[in-house]
N, CA and C of each residue as an Amber inpcrd file, in Angstrom:
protein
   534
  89.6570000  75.0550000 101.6430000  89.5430000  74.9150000 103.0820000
  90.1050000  76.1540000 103.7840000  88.8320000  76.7350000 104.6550000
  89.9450000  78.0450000 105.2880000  91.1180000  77.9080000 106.0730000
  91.5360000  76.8170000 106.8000000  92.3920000  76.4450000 107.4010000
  93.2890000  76.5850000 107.1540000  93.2880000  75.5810000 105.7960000
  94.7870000  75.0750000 105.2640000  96.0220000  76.5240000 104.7990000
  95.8900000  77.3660000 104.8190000  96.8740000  78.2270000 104.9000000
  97.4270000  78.7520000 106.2650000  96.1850000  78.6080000 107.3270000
  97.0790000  79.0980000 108.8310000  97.8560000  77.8630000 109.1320000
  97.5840000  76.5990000 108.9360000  98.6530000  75.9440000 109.2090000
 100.5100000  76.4840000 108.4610000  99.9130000  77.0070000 107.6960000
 101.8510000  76.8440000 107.2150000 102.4180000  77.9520000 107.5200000
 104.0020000  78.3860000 107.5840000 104.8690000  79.0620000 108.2820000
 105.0460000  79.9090000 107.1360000 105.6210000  81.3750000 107.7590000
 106.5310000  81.7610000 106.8880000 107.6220000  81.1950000 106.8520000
 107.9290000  81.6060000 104.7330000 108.9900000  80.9370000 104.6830000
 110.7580000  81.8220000 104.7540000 110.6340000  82.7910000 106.0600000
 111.3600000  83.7960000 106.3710000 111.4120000  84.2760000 107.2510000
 112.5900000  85.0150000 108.2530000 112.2750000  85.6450000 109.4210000
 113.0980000  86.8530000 109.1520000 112.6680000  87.7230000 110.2650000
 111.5360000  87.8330000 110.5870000 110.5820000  88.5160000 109.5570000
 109.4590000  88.5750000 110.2350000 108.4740000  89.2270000 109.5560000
 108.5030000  90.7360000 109.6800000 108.2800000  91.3360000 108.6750000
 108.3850000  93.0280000 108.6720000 109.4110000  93.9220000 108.4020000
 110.1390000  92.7450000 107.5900000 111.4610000  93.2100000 107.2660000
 111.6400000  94.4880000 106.3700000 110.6510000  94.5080000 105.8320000
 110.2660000  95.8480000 104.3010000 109.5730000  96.8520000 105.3150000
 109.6460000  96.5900000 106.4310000 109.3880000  98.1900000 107.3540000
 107.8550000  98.8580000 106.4280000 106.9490000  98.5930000 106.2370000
 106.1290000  99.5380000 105.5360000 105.5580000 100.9370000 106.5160000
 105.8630000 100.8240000 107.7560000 105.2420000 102.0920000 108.4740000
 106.3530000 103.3500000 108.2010000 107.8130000 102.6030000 107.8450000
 108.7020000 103.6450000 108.0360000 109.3810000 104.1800000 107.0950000
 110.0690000 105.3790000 106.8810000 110.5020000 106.0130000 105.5570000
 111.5360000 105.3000000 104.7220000 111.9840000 104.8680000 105.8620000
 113.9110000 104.2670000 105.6420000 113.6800000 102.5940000 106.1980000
 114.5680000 101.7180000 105.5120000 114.4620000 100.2500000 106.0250000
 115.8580000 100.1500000 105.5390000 116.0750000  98.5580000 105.9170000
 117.1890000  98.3580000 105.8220000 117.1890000  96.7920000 105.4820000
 117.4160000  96.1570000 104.5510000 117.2330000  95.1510000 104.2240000
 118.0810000  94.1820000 104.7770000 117.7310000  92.6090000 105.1690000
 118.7600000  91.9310000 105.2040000 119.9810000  91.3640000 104.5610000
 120.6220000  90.9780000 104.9790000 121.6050000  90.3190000 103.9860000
 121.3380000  88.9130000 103.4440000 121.9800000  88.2680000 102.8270000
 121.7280000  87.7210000 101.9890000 120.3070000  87.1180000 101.3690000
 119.6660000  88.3770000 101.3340000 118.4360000  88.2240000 100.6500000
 118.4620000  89.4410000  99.0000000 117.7750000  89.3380000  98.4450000
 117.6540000  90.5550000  96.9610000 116.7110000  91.2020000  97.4650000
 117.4400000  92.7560000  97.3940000 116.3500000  93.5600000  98.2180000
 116.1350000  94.4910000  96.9640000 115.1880000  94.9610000  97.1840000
 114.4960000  96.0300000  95.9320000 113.5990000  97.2360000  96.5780000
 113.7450000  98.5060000  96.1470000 112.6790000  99.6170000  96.5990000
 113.1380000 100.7640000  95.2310000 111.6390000 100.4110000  95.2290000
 111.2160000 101.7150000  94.2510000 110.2820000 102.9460000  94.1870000
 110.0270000 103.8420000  94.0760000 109.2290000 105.0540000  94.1830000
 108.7400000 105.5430000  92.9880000 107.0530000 105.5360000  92.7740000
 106.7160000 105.9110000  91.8070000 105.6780000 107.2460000  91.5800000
 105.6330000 108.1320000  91.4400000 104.4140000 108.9890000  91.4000000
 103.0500000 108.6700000  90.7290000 102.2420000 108.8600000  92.0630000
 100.9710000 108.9580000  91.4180000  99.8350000 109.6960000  90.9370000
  99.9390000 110.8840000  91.9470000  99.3450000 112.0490000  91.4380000
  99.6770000 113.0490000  92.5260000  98.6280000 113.8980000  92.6660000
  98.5940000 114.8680000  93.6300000  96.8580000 115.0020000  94.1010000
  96.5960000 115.6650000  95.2020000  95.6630000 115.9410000  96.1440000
  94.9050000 114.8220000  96.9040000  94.2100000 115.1000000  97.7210000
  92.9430000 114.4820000  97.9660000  92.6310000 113.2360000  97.6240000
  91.9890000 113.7830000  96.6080000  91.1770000 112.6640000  95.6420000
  92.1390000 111.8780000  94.9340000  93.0940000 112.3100000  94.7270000
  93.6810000 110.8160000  94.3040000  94.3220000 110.1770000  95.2170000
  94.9300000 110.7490000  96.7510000  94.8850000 110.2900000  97.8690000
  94.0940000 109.2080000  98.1130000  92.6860000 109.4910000  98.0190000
  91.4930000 108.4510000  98.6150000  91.4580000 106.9790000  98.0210000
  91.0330000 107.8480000  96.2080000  91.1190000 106.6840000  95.6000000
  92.3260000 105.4910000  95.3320000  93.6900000 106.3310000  95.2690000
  94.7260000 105.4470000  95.5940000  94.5550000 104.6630000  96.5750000
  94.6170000 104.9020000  98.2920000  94.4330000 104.3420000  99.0850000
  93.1210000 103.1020000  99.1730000  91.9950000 103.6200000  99.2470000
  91.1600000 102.3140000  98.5920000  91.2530000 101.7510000  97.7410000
  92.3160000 101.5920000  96.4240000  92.5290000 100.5760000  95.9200000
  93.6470000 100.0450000  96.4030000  94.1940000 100.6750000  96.6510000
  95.9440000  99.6180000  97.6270000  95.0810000  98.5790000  98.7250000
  94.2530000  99.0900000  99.3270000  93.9160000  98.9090000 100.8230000
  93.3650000  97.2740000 100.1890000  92.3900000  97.5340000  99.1900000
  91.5140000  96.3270000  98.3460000  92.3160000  95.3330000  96.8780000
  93.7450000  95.2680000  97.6370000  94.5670000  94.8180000  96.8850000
  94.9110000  95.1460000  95.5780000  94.5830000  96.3150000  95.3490000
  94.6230000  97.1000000  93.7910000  95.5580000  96.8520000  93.3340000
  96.8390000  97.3130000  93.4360000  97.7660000  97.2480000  93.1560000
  98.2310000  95.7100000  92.6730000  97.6290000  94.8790000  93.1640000
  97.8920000  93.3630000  92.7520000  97.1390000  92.8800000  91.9470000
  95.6910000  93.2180000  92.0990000  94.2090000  92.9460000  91.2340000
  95.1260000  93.7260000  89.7710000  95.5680000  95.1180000  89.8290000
  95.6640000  95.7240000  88.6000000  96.8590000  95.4830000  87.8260000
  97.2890000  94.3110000  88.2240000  98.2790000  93.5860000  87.7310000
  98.4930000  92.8690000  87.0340000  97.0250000  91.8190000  87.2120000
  97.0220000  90.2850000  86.1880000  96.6880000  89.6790000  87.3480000
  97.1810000  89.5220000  88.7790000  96.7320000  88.6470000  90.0650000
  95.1560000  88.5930000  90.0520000  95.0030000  87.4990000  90.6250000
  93.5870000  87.5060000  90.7770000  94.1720000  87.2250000  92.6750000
  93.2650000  87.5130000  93.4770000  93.2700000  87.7520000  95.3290000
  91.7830000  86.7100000  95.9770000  92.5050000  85.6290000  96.0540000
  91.2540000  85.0600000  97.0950000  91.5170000  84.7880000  98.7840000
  90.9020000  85.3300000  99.4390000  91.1940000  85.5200000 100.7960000
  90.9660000  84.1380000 101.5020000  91.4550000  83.2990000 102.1660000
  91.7390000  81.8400000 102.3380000  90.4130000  81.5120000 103.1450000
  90.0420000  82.9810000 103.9490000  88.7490000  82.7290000 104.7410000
  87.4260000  82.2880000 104.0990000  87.6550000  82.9370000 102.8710000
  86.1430000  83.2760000 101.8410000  85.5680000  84.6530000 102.4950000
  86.1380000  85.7710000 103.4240000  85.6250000  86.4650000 104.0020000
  85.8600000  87.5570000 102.7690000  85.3750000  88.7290000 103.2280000
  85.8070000  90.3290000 102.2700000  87.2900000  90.3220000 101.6950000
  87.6070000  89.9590000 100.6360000  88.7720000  90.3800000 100.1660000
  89.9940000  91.5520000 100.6060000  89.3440000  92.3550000 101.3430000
  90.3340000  93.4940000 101.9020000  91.2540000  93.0960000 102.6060000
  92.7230000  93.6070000 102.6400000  93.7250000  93.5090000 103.2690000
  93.4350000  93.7240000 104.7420000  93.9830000  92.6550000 105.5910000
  93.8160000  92.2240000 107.2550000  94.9020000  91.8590000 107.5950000
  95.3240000  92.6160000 108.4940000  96.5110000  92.1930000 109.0090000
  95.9610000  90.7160000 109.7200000  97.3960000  89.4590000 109.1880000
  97.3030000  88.9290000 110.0370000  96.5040000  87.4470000 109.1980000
  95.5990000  87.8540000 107.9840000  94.6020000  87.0530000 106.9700000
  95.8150000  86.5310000 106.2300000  95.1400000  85.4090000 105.9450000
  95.9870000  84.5290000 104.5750000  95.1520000  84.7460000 103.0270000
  95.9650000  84.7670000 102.2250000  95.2300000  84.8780000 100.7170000
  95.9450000  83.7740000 100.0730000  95.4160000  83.4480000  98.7810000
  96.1470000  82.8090000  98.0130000  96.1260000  84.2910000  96.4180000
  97.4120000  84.5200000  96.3030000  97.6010000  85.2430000  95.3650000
  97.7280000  84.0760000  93.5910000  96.6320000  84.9040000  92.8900000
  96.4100000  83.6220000  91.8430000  97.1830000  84.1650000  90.5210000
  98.3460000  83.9820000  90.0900000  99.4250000  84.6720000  89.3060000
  98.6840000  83.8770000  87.4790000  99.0060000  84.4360000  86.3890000
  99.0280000  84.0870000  85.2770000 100.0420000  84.2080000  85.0170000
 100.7290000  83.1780000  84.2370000 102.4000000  83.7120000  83.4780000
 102.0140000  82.7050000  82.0030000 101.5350000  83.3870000  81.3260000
 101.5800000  83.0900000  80.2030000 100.3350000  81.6700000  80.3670000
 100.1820000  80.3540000  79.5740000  99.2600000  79.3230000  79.8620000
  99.4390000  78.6690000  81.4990000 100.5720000  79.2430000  81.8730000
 100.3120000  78.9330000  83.5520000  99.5820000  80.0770000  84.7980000
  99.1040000  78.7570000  85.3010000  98.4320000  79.4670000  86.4230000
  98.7120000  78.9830000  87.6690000  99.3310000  79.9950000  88.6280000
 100.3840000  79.7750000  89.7980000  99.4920000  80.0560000  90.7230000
  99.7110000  79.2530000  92.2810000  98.6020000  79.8390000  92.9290000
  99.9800000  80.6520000  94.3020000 100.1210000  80.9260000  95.0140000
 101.5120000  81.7180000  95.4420000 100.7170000  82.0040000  96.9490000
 100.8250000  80.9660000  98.1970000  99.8020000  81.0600000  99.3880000
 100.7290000  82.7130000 100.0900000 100.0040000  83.7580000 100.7700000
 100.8910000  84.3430000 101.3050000  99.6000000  84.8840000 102.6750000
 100.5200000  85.6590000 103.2850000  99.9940000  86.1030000 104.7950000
 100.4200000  87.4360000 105.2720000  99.0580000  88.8650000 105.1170000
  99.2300000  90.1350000 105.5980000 100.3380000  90.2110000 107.1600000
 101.2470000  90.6020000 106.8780000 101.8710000  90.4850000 107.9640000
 102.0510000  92.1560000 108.9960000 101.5140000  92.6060000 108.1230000
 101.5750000  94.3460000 108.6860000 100.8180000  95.2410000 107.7030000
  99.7730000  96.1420000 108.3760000  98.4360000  97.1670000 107.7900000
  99.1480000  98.5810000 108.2980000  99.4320000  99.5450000 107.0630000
 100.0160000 100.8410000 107.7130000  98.6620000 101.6930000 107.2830000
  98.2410000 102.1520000 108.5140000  97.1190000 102.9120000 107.7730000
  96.9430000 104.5560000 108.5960000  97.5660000 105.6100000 108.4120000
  97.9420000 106.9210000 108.8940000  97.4120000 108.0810000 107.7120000
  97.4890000 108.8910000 108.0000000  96.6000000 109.8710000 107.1980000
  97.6760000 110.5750000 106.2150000  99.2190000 110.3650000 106.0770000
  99.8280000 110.2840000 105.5380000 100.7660000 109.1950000 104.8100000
 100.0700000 108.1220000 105.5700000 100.8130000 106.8130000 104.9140000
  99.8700000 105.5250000 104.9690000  99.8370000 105.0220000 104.1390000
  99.1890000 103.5140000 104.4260000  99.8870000 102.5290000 103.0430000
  99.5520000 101.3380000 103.9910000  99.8080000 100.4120000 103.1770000
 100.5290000  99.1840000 103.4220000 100.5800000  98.1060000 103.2700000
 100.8580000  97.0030000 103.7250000 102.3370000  96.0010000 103.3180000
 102.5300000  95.0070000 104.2040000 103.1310000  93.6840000 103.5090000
 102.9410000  92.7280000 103.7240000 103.5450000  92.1280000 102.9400000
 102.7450000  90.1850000 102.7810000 103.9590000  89.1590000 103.1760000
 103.9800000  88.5160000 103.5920000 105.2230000  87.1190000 103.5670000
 104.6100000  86.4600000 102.6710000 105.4850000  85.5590000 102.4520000
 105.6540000  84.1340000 101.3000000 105.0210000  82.7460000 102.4200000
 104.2650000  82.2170000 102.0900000 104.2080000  80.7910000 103.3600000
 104.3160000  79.9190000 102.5420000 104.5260000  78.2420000 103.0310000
 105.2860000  77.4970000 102.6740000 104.5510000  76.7320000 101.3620000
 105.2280000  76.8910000  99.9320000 104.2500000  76.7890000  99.0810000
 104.3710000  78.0310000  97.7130000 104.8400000  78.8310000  98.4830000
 105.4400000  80.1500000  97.7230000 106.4360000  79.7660000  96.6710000
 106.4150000  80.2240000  95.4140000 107.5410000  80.1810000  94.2360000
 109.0510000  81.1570000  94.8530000 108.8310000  81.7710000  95.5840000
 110.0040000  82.7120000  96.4070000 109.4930000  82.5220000  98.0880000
 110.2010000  83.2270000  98.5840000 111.1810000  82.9380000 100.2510000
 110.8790000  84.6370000 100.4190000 110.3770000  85.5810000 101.1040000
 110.4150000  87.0630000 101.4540000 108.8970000  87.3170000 101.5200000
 109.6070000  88.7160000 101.2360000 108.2790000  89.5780000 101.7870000
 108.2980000  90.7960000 100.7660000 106.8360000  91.4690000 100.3420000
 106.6000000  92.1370000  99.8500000 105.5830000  93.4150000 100.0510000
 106.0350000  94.6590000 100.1500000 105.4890000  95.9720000 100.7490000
 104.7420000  96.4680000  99.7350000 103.7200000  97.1090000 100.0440000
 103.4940000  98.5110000  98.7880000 102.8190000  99.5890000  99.5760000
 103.6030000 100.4110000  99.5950000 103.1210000 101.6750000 100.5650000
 102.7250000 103.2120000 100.0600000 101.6360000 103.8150000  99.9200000
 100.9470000 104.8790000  99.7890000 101.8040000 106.0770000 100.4740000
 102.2250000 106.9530000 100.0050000 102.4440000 108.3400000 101.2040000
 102.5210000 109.4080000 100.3050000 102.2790000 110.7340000 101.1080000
 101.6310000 111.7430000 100.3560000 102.6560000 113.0800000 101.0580000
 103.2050000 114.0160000 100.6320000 103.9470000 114.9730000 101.1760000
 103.2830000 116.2850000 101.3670000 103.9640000 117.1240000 102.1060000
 102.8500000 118.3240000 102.3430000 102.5230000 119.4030000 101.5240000
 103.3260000 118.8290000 100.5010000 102.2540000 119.2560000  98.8650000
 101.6170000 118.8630000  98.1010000 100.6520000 117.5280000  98.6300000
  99.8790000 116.9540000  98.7440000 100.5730000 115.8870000  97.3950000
 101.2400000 115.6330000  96.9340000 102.4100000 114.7860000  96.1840000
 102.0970000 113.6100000  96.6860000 101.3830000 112.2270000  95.2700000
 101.1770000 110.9660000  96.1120000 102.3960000 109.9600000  95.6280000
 102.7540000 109.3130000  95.9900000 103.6790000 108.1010000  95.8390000
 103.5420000 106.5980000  96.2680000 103.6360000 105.9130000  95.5170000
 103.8220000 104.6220000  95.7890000 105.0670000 103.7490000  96.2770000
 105.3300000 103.5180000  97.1010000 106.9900000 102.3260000  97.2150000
 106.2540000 101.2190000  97.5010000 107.7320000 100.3890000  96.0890000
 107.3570000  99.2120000  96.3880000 108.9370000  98.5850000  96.8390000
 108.8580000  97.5130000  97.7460000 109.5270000  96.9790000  98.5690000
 109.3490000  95.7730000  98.5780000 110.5160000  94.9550000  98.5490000
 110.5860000  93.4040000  98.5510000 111.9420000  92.9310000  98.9600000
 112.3410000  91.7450000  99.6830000 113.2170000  90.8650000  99.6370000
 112.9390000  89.4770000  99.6220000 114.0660000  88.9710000  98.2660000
 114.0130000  87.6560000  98.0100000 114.3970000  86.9060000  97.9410000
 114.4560000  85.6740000  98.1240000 115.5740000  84.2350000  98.1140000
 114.6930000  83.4540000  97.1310000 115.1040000  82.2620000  96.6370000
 114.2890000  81.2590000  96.3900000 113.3900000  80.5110000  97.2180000
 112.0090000  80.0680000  96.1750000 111.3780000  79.1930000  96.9670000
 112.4260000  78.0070000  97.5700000 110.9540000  76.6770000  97.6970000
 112.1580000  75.5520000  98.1820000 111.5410000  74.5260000  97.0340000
 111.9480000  73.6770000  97.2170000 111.6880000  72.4210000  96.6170000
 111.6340000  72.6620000  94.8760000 110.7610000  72.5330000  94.3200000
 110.8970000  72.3710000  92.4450000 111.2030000  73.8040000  92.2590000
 110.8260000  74.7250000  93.1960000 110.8470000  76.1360000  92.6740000
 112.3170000  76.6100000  92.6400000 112.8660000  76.1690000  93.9580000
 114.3330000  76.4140000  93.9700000 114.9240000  76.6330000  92.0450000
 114.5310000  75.4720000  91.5290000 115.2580000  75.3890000  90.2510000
 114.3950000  76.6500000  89.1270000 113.4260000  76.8890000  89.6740000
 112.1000000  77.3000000  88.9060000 112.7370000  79.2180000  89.5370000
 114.2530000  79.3690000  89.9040000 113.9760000  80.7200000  90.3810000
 114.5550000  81.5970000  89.5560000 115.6350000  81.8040000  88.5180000
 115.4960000  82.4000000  87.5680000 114.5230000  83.1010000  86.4820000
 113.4640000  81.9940000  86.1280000 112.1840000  82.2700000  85.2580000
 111.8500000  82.9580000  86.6190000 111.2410000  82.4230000  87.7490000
 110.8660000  83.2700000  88.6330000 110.9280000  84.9030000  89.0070000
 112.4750000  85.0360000  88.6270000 112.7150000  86.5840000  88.9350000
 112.1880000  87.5640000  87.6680000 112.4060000  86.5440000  86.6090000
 111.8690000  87.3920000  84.7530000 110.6190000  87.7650000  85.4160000
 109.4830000  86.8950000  85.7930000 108.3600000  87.1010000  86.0220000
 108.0370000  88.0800000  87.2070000 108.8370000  88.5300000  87.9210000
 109.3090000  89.4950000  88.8390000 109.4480000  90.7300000  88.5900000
 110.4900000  90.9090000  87.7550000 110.3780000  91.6790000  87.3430000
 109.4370000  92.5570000  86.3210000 108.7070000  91.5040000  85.5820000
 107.2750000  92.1530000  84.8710000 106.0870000  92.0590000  85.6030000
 106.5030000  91.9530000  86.7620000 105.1500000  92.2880000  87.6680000
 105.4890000  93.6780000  88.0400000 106.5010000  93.8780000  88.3970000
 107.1610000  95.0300000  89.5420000 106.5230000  96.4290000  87.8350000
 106.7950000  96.2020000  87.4610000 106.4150000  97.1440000  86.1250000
 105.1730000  97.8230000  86.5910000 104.3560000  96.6140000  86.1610000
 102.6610000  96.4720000  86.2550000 102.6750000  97.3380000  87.7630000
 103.4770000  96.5010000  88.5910000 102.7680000  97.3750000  89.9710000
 102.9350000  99.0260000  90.0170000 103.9980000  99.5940000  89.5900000
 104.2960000 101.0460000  89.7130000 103.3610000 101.3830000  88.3180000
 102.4030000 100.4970000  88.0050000 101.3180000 101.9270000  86.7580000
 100.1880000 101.6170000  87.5490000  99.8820000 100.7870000  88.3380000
  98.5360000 100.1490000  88.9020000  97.8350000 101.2550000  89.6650000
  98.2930000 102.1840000  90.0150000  97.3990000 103.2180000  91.3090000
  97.9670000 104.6030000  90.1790000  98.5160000 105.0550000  89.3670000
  98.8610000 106.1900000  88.5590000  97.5030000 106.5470000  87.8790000
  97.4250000 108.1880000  88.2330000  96.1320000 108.6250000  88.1540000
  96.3350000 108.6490000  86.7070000  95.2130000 109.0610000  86.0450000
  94.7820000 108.9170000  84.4670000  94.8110000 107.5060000  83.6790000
């Protein structure tokens, strides 16, 4: 049903906490904050192609996620769209509802973040941002803060973070040229 995800809230405030337009953020407190920087290549062309796959959820698709957009519309990142992010962890299959909450898209930077809505195995928000320096140097940051979900997950948040952390892996090789 396309609906059923605009009904539910984030499960966090505020929204935009992982700053993706800006160089520097500052995380809240008592949340687990994380930022990492990975190289991806250099020039142009891997500029482009990086960016159209971040933009088309690459970075998550090239993960193990599978991305269904709640509308049934174009899969591309919309500020503002709900997805259901479809996780594998071994014979389970997690469905993890979340909501584009900010599109950075500049000729030196792009790239987005997502909140958690109610239904989420975790409580935050998650960035992955493209930027390129004026030696044409590409990079990826990835950015997150986290609490526990609520209800069964609460208990479910340890395994949760293992599985966290072998995503966060996957994400810094997902846009690396070659």
């Amino acid at each position: 049903m396309p609906g059923e995800l605009a009904a539910r809230s984030l499960t966090y405030g505020p929204a935009g906490v992982t700053a993706p337009g800006e160089q520097q953020w500052s995380a809240p407190a008592g949340r687990r904050a994380y930022e990492r920087s990975v190289l991806v290549g250099q020039g142009d062309e891997c500029w482009g192609q990086a960016k159209a796959a971040l933009l088309s959820w690459g970075v998550k698709t090239r993960s193990g996620f599978a991305v269904e957009p709640a509308s049934g519309a174009d899969p591309g990142v919309r500020n503002g769209a709900d997805y259901w992010l479809l996780a594998a962890v071994g014979p389970l299959r997690i469905r993890e509802p979340a909501r584009v909450i900010a599109v950075v898209d500049r000729p030196d930077r792009c790239g987005f973040a997502y909140g958690t809505l109610e239904g989420h195995p975790v409580s935050g928000e998650e960035a992955f941002v493209l930027h390129r320096d004026e030696d044409g140097v590409v990079r990826l940051t990835l950015r997150s803060v986290t609490a526990p979900g609520s209800g069964r997950w609460r208990l479910a948040f340890p395994a949760v973070l293992v599985a966290q952390r072998r995503y966060r892996r996957r994400y810094a090789r997902a846009l690396a040229e070659g």
